[in-house]
C-alpha positions in Angstrom: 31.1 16.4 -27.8 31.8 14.6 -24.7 30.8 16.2 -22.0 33.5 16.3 -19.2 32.8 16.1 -15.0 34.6 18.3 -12.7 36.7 16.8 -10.4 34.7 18.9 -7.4 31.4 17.5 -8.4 32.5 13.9 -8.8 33.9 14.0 -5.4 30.8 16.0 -3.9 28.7 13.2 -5.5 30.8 10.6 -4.0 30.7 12.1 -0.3 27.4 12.3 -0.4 27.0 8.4 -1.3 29.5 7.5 1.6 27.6 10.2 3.8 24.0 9.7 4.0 22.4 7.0 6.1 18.9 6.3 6.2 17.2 4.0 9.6 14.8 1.2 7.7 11.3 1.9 8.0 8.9 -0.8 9.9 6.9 -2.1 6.9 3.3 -0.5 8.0 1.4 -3.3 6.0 2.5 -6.4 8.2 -0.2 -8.2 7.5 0.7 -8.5 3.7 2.8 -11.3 3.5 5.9 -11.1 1.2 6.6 -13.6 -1.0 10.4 -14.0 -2.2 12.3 -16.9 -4.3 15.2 -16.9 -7.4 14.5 -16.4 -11.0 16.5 -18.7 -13.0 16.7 -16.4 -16.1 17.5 -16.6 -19.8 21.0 -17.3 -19.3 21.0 -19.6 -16.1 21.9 -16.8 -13.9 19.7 -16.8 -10.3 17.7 -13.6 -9.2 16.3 -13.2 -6.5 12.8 -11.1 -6.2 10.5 -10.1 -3.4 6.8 -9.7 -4.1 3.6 -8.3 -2.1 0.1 -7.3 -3.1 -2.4 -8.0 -5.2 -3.4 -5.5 -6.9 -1.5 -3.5 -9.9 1.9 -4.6 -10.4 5.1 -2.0 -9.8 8.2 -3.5 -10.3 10.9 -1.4 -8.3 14.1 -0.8 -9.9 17.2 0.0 -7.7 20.5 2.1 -8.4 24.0 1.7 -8.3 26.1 -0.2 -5.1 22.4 -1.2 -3.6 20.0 -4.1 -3.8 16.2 -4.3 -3.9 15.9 -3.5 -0.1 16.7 -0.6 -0.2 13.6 0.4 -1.3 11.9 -0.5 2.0 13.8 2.4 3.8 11.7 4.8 1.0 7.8 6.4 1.9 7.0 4.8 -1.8 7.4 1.3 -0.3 4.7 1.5 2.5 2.4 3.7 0.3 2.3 1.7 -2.7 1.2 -1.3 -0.6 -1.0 0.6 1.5 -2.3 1.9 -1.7 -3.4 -1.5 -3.2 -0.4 -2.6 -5.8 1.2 -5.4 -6.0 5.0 -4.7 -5.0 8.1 -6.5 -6.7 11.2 -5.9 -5.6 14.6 -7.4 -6.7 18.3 -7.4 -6.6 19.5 -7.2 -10.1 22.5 -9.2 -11.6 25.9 -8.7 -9.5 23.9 -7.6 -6.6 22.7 -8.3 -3.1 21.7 -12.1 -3.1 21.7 -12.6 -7.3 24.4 -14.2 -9.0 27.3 -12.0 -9.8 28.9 -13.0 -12.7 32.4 -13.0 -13.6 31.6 -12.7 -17.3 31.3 -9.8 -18.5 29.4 -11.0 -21.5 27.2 -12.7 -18.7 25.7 -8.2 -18.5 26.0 -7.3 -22.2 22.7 -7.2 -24.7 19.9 -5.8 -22.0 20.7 -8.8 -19.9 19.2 -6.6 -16.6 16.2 -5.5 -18.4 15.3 -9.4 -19.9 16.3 -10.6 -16.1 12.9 -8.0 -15.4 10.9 -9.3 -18.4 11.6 -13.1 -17.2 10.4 -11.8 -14.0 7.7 -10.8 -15.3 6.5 -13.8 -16.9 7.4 -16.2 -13.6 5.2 -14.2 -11.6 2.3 -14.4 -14.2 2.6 -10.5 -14.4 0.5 -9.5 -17.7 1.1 -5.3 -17.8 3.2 -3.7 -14.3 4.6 -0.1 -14.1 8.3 0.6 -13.9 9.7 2.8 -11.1 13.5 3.0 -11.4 15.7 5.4 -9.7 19.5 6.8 -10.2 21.0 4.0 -12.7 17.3 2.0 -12.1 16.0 4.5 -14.0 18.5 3.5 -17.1 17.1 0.2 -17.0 13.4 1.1 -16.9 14.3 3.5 -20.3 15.2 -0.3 -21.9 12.3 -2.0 -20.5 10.1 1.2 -22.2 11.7 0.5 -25.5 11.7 -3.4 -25.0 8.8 -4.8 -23.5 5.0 -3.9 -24.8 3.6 -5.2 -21.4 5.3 -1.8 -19.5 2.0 0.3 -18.8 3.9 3.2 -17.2 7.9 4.0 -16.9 9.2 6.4 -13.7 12.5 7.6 -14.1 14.0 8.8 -11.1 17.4 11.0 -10.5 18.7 10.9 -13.6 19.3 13.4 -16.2 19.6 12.8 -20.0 24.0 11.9 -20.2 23.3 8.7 -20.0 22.1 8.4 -23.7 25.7 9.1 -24.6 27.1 5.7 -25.1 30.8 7.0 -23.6 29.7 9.0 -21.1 32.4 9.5 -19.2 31.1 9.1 -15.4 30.2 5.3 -16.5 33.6 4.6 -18.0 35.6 6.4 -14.7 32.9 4.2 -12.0 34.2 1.2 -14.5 37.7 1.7 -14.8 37.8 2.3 -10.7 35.8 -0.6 -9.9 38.0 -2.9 -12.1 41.3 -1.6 -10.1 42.7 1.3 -12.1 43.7 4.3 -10.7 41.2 7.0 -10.6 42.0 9.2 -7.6 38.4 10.9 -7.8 36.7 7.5 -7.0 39.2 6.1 -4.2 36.3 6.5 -1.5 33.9 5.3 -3.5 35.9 2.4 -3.8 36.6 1.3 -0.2 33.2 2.0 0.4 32.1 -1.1 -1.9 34.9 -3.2 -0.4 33.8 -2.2 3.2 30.4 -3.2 2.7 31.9 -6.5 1.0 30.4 -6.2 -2.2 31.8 -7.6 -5.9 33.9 -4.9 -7.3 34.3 -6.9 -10.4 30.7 -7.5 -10.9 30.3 -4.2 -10.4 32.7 -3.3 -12.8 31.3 -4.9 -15.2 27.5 -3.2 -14.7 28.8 -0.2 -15.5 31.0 -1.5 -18.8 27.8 -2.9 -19.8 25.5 -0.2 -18.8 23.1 0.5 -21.9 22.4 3.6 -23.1 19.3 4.5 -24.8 19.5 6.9 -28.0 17.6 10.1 -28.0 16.0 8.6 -30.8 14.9 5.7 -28.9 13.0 7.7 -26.4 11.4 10.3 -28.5 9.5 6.9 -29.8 8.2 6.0 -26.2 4.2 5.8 -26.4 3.7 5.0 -22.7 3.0 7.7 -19.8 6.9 8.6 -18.0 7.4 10.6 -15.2 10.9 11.9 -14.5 11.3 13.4 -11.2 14.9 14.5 -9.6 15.5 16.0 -6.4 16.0 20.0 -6.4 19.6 19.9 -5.4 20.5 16.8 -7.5 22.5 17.2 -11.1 24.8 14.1 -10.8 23.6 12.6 -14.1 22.9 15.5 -16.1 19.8 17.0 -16.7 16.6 15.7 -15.8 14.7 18.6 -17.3 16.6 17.7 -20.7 15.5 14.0 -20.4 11.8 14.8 -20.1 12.0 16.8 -23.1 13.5 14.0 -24.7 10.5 12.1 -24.2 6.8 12.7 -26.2 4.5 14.1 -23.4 6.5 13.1 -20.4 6.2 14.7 -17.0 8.4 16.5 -14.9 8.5 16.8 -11.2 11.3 18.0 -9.0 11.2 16.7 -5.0 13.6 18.0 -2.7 16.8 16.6 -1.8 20.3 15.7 -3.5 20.7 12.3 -5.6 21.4 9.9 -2.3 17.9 10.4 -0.8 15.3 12.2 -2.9 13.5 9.1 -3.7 13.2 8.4 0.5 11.1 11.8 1.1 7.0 11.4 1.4 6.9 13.9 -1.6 8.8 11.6 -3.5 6.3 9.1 -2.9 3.3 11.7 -3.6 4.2 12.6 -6.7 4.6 8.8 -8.1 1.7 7.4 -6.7 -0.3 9.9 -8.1 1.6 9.7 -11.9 0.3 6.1 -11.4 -3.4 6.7 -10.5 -3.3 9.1 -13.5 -5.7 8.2 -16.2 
């Protein structure tokens, strides 16, 4: 049965993501250089990627309506270089400086998680760990179920509604973004045309948006950590997704959805899910 959102918490949700502002952090490890370029992936589409480090590759997966910087205004950033990994960073398809596609076949088929995969093999990356957050975390859940070279997969702020494939939050963020009336999401909305992104391409990321089965992830070998802020139920239950999941952890940090994944605890808990044996 589909599960249906109230119109309070959809706009609560939505405040919040026009609300919160977070200053960028100085990066504390400037004498790592950062090297950054464009994929050109299976399809002919350009990406482009950040990467620092040496050591252990994490490959950073952002949400919804941001790009890969944003990850530099989190305490995980700084820590995981001060910690000795090897950082990647990107701005996935219809985001930041990537192509954004007018096609919407040009997002269909896991084309975000092979964009990674690509990545992957560009940068000579043989095994990495997967740290995704909000709709980030979606994509990691593919690259689990795709890609054998995944060591370890952190999903972050999300709950377990997006393994229904009509869950109706995606379909209401697509139906807004393509220009249809949907009152909840007006602010939402002129928020992305403020900040001059592509509603279209946007649009189309969440018609696209894959879902994985609870099947699917009740067949995941590798170590996952799902961790959600205390005050954060935007996408369901978190506690519901680790269950899903053979062995997986759960960690709760505090905060709502728009900045749990910024606080130092945030970063804690990860960094030592990743130094786990």
């Amino acid at each position: 049965m589909m599960r249906l959102i109230s119109k309070r918490a959809l706009l609560l949700s939505v405040l919040l993501l026009l609300r919160v502002v977070v200053p960028a952090q100085t990066f504390a490890n400037s004498n790592l250089t950062i090297d950054s370029g464009y994929l050109i992936s299976f399809d002919g589409t350009k990406i482009y990627y950040e990467s620092t480090g040496k050591g252990q590759a994490v490959i950073l997966v952002h949400g919804f309506i941001v790009n890969g910087q944003s990850w530099k205004k989190t305490a995980l950033y700084n820590d995981l270089t001060a910690a000795g990994y090897k950082v990647v960073i990107l701005d996935q398809r219809g985001n930041g400086r990537s192509d954004k596609p007018h096609d919407s076949a040009a997002y269909d088929n896991d084309a975000e998680a092979k964009d990674i995969m690509a990545l992957t093999k560009k940068l000579e990356i043989k095994k990495y760990s997967a740290i995704g957050y909000s709709r980030g975390a979606i994509i990691v859940s593919r690259l689990l179920v795709l890609d054998k070279n995944i060591r370890k997969g952190v999903m972050g702020g999300m709950g377990s509604d997006f393994t229904n494939p009509q869950w109706p939050r995606r379909i209401m963020f697509y139906h807004a973004l393509r220009g249809d009336s949907v009152p909840e999401l007006k602010a939402m909305v002129e928020n992305v045309k403020k900040q001059g992104l592509d509603p279209m391409a946007l649009a189309y990321l969440q018609r696209s948006q894959p879902s994985t089965s609870k099947e699917q992830l009740a067949a995941i070998k590798q170590p996952v950590l799902v961790i959600c802020g205390d005050r954060d139920s935007d996408n369901g239950s978190a506690i519901e997704l680790a269950s899903l999941l053979p062995g997986a952890s759960f960690v709760t940090t505090p905060g709502v959805h728009n900045d749990a994944n910024q606080t130092k605890e945030f970063s804690s808990a990860v960094i030592y899910f990743l130094q786990k044996k």
